[in-house]
VOMIVO-49425 format. One record per residue (C-alpha): x, y, z. Coordinates in steps of 0.2 Angstrom, whole numbers, plus 5000, padded with zeros to 4 digits. Example, Ala and Ser with C-alpha at 12.3 -4.5 7.8 and 13.67 -1.06 7.14 Angstrom:
<pts>
506249785039;506849955036;
</pts>
This chain:
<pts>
489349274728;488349434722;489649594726;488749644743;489049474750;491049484745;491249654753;491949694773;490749694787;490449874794;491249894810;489749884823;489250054830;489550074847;488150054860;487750254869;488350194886;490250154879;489950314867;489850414880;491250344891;492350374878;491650564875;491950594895;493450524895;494050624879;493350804890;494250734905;495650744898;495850854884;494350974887;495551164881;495351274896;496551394905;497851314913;497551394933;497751234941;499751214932;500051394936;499751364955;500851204956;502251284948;502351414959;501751314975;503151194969;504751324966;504651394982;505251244993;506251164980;507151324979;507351344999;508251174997;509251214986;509951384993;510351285008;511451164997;512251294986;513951324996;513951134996;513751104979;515751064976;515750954990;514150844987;513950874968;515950874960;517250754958;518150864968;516950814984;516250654989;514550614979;513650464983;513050414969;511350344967;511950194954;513550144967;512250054978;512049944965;513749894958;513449994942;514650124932;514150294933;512850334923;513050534924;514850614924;515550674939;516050854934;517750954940;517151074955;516951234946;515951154932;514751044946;514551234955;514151314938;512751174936;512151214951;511851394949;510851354931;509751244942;509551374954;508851514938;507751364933;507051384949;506851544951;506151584933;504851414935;504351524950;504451684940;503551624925;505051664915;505051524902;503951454912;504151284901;505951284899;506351324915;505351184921;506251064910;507951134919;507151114934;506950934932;508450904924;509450984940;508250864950;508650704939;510350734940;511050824958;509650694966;510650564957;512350604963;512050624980;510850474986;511350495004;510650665005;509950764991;508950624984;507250614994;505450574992;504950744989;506150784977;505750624967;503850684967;504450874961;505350804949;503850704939;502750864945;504250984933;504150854919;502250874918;502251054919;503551064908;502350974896;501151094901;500551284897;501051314914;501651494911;499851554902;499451624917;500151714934;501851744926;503251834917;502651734899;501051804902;501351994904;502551984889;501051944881;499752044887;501052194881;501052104864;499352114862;499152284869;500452344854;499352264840;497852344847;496952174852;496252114869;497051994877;496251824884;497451674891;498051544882;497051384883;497751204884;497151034884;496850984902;497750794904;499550864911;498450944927;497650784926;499050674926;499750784942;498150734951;498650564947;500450564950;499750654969;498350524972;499550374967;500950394980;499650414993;498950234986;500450184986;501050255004;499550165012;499949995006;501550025009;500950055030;499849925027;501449805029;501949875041;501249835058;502149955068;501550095060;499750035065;500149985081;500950185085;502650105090;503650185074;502750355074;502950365093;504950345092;505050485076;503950575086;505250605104;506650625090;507050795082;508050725067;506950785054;506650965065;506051025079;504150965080;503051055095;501750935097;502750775094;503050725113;501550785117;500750655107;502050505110;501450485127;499650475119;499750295106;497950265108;497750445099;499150385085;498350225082;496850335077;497450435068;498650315059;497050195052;496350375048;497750425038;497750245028;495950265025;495950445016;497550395007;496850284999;495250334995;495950504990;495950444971;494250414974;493550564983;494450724979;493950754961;492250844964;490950864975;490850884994;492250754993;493350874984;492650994999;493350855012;494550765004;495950904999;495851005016;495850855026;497550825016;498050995020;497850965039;498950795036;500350875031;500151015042;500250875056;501750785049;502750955051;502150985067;502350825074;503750745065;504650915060;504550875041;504551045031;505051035013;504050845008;502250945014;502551065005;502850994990;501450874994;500151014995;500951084980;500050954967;498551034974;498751164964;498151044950;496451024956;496051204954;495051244938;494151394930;492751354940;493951414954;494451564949;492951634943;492051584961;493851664969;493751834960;491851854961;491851834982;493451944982;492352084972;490852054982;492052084997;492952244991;491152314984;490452265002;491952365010;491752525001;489952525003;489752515021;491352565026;492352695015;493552755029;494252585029;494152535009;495152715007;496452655022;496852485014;496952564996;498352655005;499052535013;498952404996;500652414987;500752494968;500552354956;502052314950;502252284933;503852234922;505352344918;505152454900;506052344894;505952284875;504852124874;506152034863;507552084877;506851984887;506151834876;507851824871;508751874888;508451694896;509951644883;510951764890;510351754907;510451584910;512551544907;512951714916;512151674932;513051504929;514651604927;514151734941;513951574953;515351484948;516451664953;515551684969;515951514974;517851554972;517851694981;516951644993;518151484995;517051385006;518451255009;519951375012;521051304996;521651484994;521851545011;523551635015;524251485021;523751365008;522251245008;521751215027;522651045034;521650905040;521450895059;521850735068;520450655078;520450625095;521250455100;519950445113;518750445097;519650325088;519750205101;517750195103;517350195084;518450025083;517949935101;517049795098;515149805099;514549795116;512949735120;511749865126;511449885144;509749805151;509149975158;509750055141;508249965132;506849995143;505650145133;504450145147;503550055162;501950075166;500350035179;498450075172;496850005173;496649935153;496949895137;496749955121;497249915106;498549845115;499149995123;499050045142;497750165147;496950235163;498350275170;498650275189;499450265205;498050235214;496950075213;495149975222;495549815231;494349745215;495049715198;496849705192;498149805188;499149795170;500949845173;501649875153;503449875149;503849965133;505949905125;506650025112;506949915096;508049825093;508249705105;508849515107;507549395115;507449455133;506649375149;505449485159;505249495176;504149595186;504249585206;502549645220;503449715234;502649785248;503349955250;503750055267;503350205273;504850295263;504650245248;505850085250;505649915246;504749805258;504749595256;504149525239;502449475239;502349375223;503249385204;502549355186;503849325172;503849335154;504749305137;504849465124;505249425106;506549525095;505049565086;503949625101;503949795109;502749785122;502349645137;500949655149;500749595166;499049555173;498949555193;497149525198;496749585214;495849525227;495749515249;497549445250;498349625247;497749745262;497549955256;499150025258;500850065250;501649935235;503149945224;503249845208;504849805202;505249775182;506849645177;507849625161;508749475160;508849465179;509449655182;508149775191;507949945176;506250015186;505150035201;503250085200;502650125219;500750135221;499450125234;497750005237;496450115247;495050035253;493050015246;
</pts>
């Protein structure tokens, strides 16, 4: 065997389509550019995180402290505790380090670090109160501060950045951001784009989300907030059935369409508008916010550059044609503001310093404040007895609901659709029929419907019944339809239309027949 015959095969080139598959996805990923996109998402994403957790500061003893009454996420399931439960002071000390992470993430203080915190103080308050603190949104900030904090998130649009601007300003060099590889924004557009995938499959098995009967009962509800157009639009299924297989069909095609293009153009407002719906319709606040915060990650140079030109064209356009009011918004502008004169290793160095004193500082504002009254005059407040009265009902036996207590709504209209009862009306033509729909609140046993054609006199009372349909509804029904046809037997004039649950009377619907 001659030595070229012994030797190795050389590995076979690769063909130019599979080449260049693996050049694009190498630029897709790790294409060095300036790091806009992770600059947005952590400030969009510090601001409601930190709104939460103002609100569950004075709590912290209570929800977060052996002192207090965590829930613990790993009770649920019969396990030990996997993070310590810490004495009262210490949980409240925790609490306020979380809370500088937030507010130096938001800052750009750090920007790295702080987002490391931040999801630390996620991981582990989300994990001690299950019943409470630990959410949705707050599992999708969390991943969003791991990857930022894997990120050059502070480059731009922060403290970090200012520091070095004044850095290079002292050694006499022009400053230019910091570039970065580009896979953390990209992982964010990911992580965004995989719990709307997974949130549609997730409605997918579940019917009642398509057939408007779970949205309409969050909607008259005001358990997340108050909502100003939720009753408006429970009264109006056919609209939420719209817009529900709307909803699953841009989740999940979002993966799909919002990375360039006119789909970027559609895709990314139209997820703007959703969320913007959920909090005016279902009162959600904090979990939109944080939703549209991964945004953020789709913005790129491109961006920016496009932004800051228009804006200039703008301003030029405004001096030019109208100095007056280019000279009164200058004074109305604010002066930039700029960091303190303070040394540049102070503060590079003061986030060691800063960070354990606004523990201390919190955990001294929680005792003076003394949310809980243990050092009142007269020694911790006593526990107050609750009402007998209370007592009594929380104990009774459970008592089945009354039959009027499950009726949502009774209806008359001319048709269906999509199983729901439109057109409707109080007045009808001797031609056609008339649906009458009874709507029960879940949950419900297997009930026995009844609904009774009265003729009705001329105050509104019941006259004798005329004829009466019946019908079974399933525990796992909502809604049962009655179809009368009309036709020469029922003369023009006054009817009343009785609704039984189980053989008890819940609802009357009077209408009139008028003539041809």
């Amino acid at each position: 065997m001659t030595p070229a015959e012994s030797a190795p095969a050389a590995p076979a080139p690769d063909s130019p389509s599979l080449a260049e598959l693996k050049r694009s996805i190498g630029r897709f990923f790790f294409a060095e550019e300036v790091p806009y996109g992770a600059a947005a998402v952590r400030i969009a994403l510090a601001l409601p995180i930190l709104h939460d957790a103002v609100k569950r500061w004075p709590h912290a003893r209570e929800l977060y402290s052996a002192d207090g009454a965590p829930a613990a996420l790993w009770h649920t399931y019969g396990l030990p505790n996997v993070l310590p439960e810490l004495p009262g002071g210490a949980a409240v000390a925790l609490y306020s380090l979380y809370f500088f992470a937030l507010v130096a993430a938001l800052v750009g203080w750090k920007a790295r670090t702080s987002c490391a915190l931040a999801a630390a103080g996620c991981f582990y308050f989300g994990g001690l109160d299950a019943t409470g603190t630990l959410n949705k949104y707050l599992v999708v900030a969390t991943h969003l501060f791991v990857l930022l904090s894997l990120s050059r998130c502070g480059a731009v649009w922060s403290v970090d950045a200012r520091l070095a601007r004044r850095a290079a300003a002292a050694r006499g060099e022009a400053w230019t951001p910091q570039r970065a590889p580009a896979w953390p924004r990209r992982l964010m557009q990911f992580l965004i784009g995989g719990v709307y995938f997974g949130a549609a499959f997730t409605k997918i098995h579940t019917p009642e989300f398509f057939n408007a009967e779970q949205m309409t009962y969050w909607m008259v509800t005001n358990v997340n907030g108050v909502h100003p157009l939720g009753p408006l639009l429970a009264v109006n299924p056919v609209l939420l059935q719209v817009g529900a297989y709307s909803t699953c069909l841009w989740e999940i095609t979002f993966l799909m369409m919002a990375w360039r293009g006119w789909g970027r153009r559609i895709w990314l407002p139209l997820g703007c508008m959703f969320h913007l719906m959920t909090t005016l319709s279902l009162g959600l606040f904090i979990f939109p916010l944080v939703s549209v915060s991964a945004y953020g990650a789709f913005l790129n140079e491109r961006d920016v550059a496009a932004f800051r030109q228009r804006w200039a064209s703008l301003c030029e356009t405004v001096q030019t044609r109208r100095p007056e009011l280019a000279r009164t918004l200058r004074s109305l502008w604010p002066p930039r503001l700029g960091l303190p004169a303070v040394p540049s290793s102070a503060l590079r160095w003061g986030y060691l310093v800063a960070a354990p004193l606004v523990a201390v500082i919190g955990m001294g504002a929680e005792y003076q404040l003394d949310p809980y009254g243990e050092r009142g005059a007269d020694g911790p407040l006593p526990l107050k007895a609750i009402d007998p009265a209370l007592v009594r009902s929380m104990t009774a036996p459970h008592r089945p609901p009354r039959p009027a207590d499950l009726l949502w709504d009774f209806d008359l209209g001319r048709q269906l659709i999509g199983g729901h009862l439109v057109g409707r009306s109080d007045e009808f033509d001797c031609t056609g029929a008339i649906l009458a729909q009874a709507w029960l609140s879940p949950p419900h046993d297997d009930v026995v419907l009844e609904c009774v054609l009265h003729h009705a006199d001329g105050e509104g009372g019941a006259g004798p019944a005329i004829t009466r349909q019946s019908g079974v509804l399933t525990r796992e029904q909502a809604r049962y339809t009655f179809i009368w046809a009309l036709d020469e037997c029922l003369m023009p004039g006054p009817y009343r239309m009785t609704l039984k649950i189980d053989g008890v009377p819940v609802a009357d619907e009077f209408f009139t027949i008028v003539a041809p």
